[in-house]
N, C-alpha and C positions, 0 to 999 in steps of 0.2 A: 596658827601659833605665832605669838609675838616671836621677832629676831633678835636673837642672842647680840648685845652690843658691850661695848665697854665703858660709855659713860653717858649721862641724859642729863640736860643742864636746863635750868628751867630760871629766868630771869625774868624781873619785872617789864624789863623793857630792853629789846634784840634793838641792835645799829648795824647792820650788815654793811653800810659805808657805799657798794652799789645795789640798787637805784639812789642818786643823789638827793639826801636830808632823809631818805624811807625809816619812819621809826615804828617796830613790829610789837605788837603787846601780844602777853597772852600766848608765847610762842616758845618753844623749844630748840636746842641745837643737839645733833644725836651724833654724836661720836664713835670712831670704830679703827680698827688698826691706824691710828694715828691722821687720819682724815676725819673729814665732816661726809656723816654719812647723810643727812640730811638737814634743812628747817622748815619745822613744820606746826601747826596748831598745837598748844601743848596740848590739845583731849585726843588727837589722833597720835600724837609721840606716845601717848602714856598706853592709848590701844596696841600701837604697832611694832614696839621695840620693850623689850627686857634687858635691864639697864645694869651690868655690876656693882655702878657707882653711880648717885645719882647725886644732882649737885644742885640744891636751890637757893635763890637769890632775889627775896623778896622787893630790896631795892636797891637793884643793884640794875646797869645796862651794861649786858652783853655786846663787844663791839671786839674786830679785829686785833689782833696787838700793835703796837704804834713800829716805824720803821723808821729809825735815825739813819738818816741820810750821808751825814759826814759828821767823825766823829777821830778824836784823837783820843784813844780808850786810856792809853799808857800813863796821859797825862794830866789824870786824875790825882797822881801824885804829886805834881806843882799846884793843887788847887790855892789860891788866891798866893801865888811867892811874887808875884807884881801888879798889883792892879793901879790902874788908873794912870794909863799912857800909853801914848799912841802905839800903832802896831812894830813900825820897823824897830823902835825903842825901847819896847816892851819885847821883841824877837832878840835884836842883837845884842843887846847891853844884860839880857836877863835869861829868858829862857833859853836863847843858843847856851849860854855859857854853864847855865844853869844840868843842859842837857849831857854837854860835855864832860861835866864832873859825876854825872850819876848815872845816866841810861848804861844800861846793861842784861843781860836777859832776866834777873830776877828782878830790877826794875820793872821792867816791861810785866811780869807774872805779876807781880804784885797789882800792879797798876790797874792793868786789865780787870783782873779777880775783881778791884777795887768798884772798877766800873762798872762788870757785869751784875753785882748785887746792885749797882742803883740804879741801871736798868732794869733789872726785874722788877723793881719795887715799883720804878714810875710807867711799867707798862708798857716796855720796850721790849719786841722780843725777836729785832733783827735790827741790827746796824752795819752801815760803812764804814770800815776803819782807812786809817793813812798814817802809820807810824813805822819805827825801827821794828827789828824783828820779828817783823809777822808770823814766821813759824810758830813762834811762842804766844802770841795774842790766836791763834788758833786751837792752840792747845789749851788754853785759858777758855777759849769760849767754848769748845767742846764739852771739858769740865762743866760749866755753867747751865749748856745744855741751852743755849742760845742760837739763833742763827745768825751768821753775819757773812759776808765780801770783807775778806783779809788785803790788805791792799800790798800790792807788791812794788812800796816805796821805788825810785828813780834820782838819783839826783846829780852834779856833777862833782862834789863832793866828798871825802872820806865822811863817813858816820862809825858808830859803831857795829852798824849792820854789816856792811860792804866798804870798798874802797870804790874809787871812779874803775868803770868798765866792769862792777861784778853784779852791779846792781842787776840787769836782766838775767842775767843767766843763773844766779840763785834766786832771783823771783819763779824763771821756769822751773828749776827746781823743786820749790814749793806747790805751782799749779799742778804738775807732776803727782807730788804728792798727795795731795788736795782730790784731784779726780774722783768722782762718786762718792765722795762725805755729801750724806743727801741735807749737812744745815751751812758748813763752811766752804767756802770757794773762792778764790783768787779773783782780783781787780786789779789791773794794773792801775798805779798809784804814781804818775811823777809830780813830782810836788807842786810846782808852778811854773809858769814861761820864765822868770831872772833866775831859776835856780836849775834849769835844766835846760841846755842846749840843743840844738837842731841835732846832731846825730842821733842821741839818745831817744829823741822822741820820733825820729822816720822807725829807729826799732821796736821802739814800743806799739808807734798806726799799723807796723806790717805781723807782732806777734798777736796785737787785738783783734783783727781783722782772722789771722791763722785759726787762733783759739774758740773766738766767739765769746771774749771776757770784756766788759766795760772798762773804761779810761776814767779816773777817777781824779781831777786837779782842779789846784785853786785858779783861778783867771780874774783878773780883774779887779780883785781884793778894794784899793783902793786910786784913789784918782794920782797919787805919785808915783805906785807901780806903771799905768799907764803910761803915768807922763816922763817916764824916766824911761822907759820904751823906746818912746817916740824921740827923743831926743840919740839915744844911743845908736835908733837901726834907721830912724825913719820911719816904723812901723807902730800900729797899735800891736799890739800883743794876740787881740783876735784874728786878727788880720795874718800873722804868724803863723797861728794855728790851721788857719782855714789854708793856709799854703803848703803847709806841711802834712794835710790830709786829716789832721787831729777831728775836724768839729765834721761830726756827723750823728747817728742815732744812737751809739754807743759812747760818747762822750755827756758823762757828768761834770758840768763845770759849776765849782763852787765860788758862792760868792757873789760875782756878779754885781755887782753894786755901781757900774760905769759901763752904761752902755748907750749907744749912738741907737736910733729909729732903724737904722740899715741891720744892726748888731743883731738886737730884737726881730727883725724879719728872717734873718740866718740862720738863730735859735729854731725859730721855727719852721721853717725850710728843712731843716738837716734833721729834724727830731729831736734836737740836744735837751737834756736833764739839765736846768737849771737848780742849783743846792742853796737854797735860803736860810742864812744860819744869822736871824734876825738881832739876838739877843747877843751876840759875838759882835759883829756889824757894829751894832750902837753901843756898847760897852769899850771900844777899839776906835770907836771913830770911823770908823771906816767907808761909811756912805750908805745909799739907799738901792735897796735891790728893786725897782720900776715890776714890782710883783704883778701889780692889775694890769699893765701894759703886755706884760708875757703872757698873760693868762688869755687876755683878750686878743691877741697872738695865734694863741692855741697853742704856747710851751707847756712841755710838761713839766711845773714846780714842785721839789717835793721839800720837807721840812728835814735838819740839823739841828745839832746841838751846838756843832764844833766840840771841841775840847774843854775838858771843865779848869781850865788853866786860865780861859779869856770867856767865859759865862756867866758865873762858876757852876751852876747846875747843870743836872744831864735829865731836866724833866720836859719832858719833848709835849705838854700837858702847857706848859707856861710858853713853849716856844709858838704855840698855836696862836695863843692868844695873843700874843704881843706882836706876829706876825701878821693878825688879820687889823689889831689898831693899829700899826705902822701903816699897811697898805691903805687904809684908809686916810690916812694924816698925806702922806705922800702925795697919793691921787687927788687931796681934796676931796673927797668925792665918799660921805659914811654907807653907799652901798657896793662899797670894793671890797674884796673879797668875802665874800658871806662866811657863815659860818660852818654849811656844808662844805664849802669848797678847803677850809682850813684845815677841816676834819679828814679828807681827803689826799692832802697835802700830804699827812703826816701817816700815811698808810697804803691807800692803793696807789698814789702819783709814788712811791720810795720803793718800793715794790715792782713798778713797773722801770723806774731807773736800772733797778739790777735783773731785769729780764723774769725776775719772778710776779710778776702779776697774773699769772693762770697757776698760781702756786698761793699766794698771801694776798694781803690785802684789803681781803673782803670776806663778806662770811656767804660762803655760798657750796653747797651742793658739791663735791671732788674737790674742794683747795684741802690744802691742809689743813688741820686743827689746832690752829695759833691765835688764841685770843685772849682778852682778859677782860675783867668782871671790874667794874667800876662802879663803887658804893654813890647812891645819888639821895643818902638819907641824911645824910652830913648839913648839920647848920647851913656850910656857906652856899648850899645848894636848893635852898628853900625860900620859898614855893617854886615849884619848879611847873614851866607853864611849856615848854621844848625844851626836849632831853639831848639836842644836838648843840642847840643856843648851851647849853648849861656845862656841855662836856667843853665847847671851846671856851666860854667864856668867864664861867664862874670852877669848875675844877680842877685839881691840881694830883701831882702823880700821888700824894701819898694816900689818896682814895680808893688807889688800883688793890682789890684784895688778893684776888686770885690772878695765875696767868699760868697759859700752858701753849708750849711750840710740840707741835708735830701729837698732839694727844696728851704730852708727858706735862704734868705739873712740874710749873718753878719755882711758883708760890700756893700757898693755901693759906687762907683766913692771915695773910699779910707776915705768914711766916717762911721762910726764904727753903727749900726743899731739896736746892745741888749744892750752894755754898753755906762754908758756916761760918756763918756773919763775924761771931765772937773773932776767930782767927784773921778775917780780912781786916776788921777795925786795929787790931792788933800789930800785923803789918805795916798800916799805913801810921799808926803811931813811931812805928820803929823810922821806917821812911822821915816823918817829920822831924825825929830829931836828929837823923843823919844830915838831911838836908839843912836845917838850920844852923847847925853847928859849921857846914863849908865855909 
C-alpha cells in the first residue's frame, strides 16, 4: 500500500544545491509532517506514496529556499530616503537621524511585515536580522511564517531598544524566550568594532560561547573604518577581535571588504562566516569583498541583502548574480566563482553560518521542507541550456511562485498565504508620508 503523505511535488527540474551544480529531471520531492520525507524518480514517488496534495510544475525548478544572510528587515521602511553617498554620510547625517525621529516598535512591525512579504516573493525563506527590537521582528516573522536568527543588537549607545548596559540582558531575555520556537532563534547581534566597546563584547564571546548562539557584526565595512582604527588604538580592528576572543567558528563577520592575506588565512583557520552583501558594498562605496581568495581559502561565504535602505532590493536572486560578476571583475580571472558555487552561497553556505545546515539548505532526505519553485518558462529565461547557469544568472525573485518553510505554504501560484499584502502596502504608505513630512 502506498504511504499516506501530505504533499508530492512534481517539478520539471529538482536543484537540491548538494551534490554541487547536480540538476535531477523527472524526479519528485515527497513531503510529510513538515519534513522531506524523500527524493526520488517521479514513476516510483507516484508508486510509493499517496499524496493529499499534489503539486506540479511543469517548468518550473524545484530548489531550496534562498537564506539572507544579513539583513536589516526594519529598514525597509527608509527604502531609497538617501541614496547616493558614501556610507558614514549616508549613516550620520541621514539614516541615524532619520532612525531617531521614527523607530519605534510599530515602526519595526511595519517594517518587518514589509520585508517578510518580499522575502516570500523573492524566495527567501530564512534571514539574519540586526535591528532595534528584535522581540517585535520575531513576532513579525512568526506571523509571516518565516524562519529567521533575530539578532540580539549590542551597542554602546542609547537606542530606542535599550540604554548602554541593557543591551545583553534584554537580548538574554529574548533568547529565553525564544528557546524551542523550532523557526526563530537569537544571534547575538553587536553592531560593529567603533560602535561597541571591549566590555561589551568579552560579554557577548562568553554568553555565545554559554548559549551555542552565532556572533553576528559588521567588520571591516570600509577601508576608513579601518583606518580610523588604526590610528585611534594602533590596531586593525580584526586584530581587536581576535584578542578579544570574537573570531572563531561561530562569528559571522559582515562585509569584509578589507582584508590583509594574514586576515583571510584567520577566516579560515577559525571557521569564520564571511557575509557578502555585494550590492550594498557597491551602491555605498564601500569596497571589494576578495570572495575567490576566501573561497580558495576554504571560508565559508554566504549571500546578504543587507538592508533595503542601501540596496534597495531584498531579491537575494540579483545579489547572486552580481556577486558571482564582481568576483570575477575583482579576481580578473571569468572562472571565479562559478555559478554553483553562487547558488550555494545563497542557501547551504547561510545555513550553515547559523548552525542550521543539517536542517536547510539543501533538498535532501530528513531537512526540513523549505523550498521553493522557480518558473524557468519566462522570456528572460530562454533557451535554457543549465538550469543552474540560468537560476544565477539570467533569473530574478519575481519568478519564485511557490514557497514553503517547514511543509507550510507562504506562497502559491505567486499569491502571498500568511500576509495580506493589501494591508502591508497600506502601512508602508502611511510610514511614507509620516516620514516625509519630518
Amino acid at each position: 500500500m502506498p504511504q499516506s503523505i501530505d504533499l508530492l511535488v512534481f517539478p520539471r527540474w529538482l536543484v537540491p544545491v548538494d551534490p554541487a551544480g547536480l540538476v535531477l529531471e523527472d524526479h519528485a520531492l515527497a513531503v510529510g509532517g513538515g519534513r522531506i520525507l524523500d527524493v526520488l524518480p517521479a514513476g516510483f514517488a507516484r508508486q510509493a506514496y499517496a499524496a493529499r496534495e499534489t503539486l506540479t510544475l511543469p517548468h518550473h525548478a524545484l530548489m531550496p529556499g534562498l537564506v539572507n544572510i544579513h539583513t536589516h528587515a526594519a529598514m525597509s521602511l527608509l527604502r531609497g530616503i538617501a541614496d547616493d553617498l558614501p556610507l558614514m554620510e549616508w549613516l550620520q547625517n541621514h539614516i541615524w537621524p532619520a532612525e531617531g525621529r521614527h523607530v519605534s516598535r510599530e515602526f519595526c512591525a511595519d517594517g518587518v511585515r514589509l520585508a517578510c512579504a518580499e522575502f516570500i516573493r523573492a524566495g527567501i525563506t530564512c534571514f539574519n536580522d540586526m535591528y532595534f527590537f528584535p522581540d517585535v521582528t520575531a513576532d513579525a516573522v512568526s506571523e509571516a511564517g518565516l524562519r529567521a536568527g533575530v539578532g540580539l543588537i549590542v551597542l554602546d549607545f542609547p537606542s530606542p531598544w535599550a540604554q548602554p548596559g541593557e543591551y545583553i540582558h534584554k537580548g538574554l531575555e529574548l533568547h529565553d524566550r525564544l528557546r524551542g520556537d523550532p523557526l526563530v532563534r537569537a544571534v547575538f547581534a553587536p553592531h560593529a568594532p567603533y560602535t561597541v566597546s571591549d566590555g561589551p563584547l568579552v560579554e557577548v564571546r562568553k554568553y555565545a560561547t554559554e548559549l551555542g548562539i552565532p556572533v553576528h557584526m559588521h567588520v571591516h565595512e570600509t577601508s576608513g573604518e579601518v583606518a580610523g582604527a588604526v590610528q585611534a588604538t594602533g590596531k586593525r580592528p580584526w586584530q581587536r577581535l581576535k584578542e578579544l576572543g570574537l573570531v572563531g567558528p561561530d562569528l559571522i563577520a559582515v562585509h569584509m571588504t578589507q582584508l590583509t592575506e594574514a586576515e583571510i588565512a584567520d577566516c579560515a583557520e577559525n571557521g569564520v562566516t564571511v557575509a557578502h552583501c555585494p550590492e550594498s558594498n557597491l551602491k555605498l562605496a564601500s569596497g571589494f569583498c576578495p570572495v575567490d581568495k576566501l573561497l580558495k581559502a576554504g571560508v565559508n561565504v554566504a549571500l546578504g541583502t543587507d538592508g533595503a535602505a542601501s540596496n534597495n532590493d531584498l531579491d537575494l536572486f540579483g545579489e547572486m548574480k552580481t556577486a558571482a560578476l564582481l568576483a570575477k571583475a575583482v579576481a580578473n580571472d571569468a572562472s571565479a566563482l562559478k555559478a554553483h558555487e553562487a547558488l550555494r552561497m545563497a542557501t547551504l553556505a547561510g545555513a550553515k553560518a547559523l548552525g542550521l545546515d543539517a536542517e536547510i539548505g539543501s533538498l535532501a532526505k530528513g531537512k526540513s521542507a523549505d523550498f521553493i519553485a522557480v518558473d524557468l518558462g519566462t522570456l528572460n529565461a530562454q533557451p535554457l541550456y543549465n538550469v543552474v547557469s540560468q537560476l544565477v544568472y539570467a533569473c530574478h525573485g519575481a519568478q519564485v511562485t511557490d514557497v514553503f518553510v517547514a511543509g507550510r505554504a507562504l506562497m502559491r501560484e505567486r499569491r502571498l498565504k500568511t500576509l495580506d499584502e493589501s494591508a502591508v502596502l497600506a502601512n508602508a504608505a502611511e510610514w511614507q508620508q509620516r516620514i516625509a513630512q519630518a
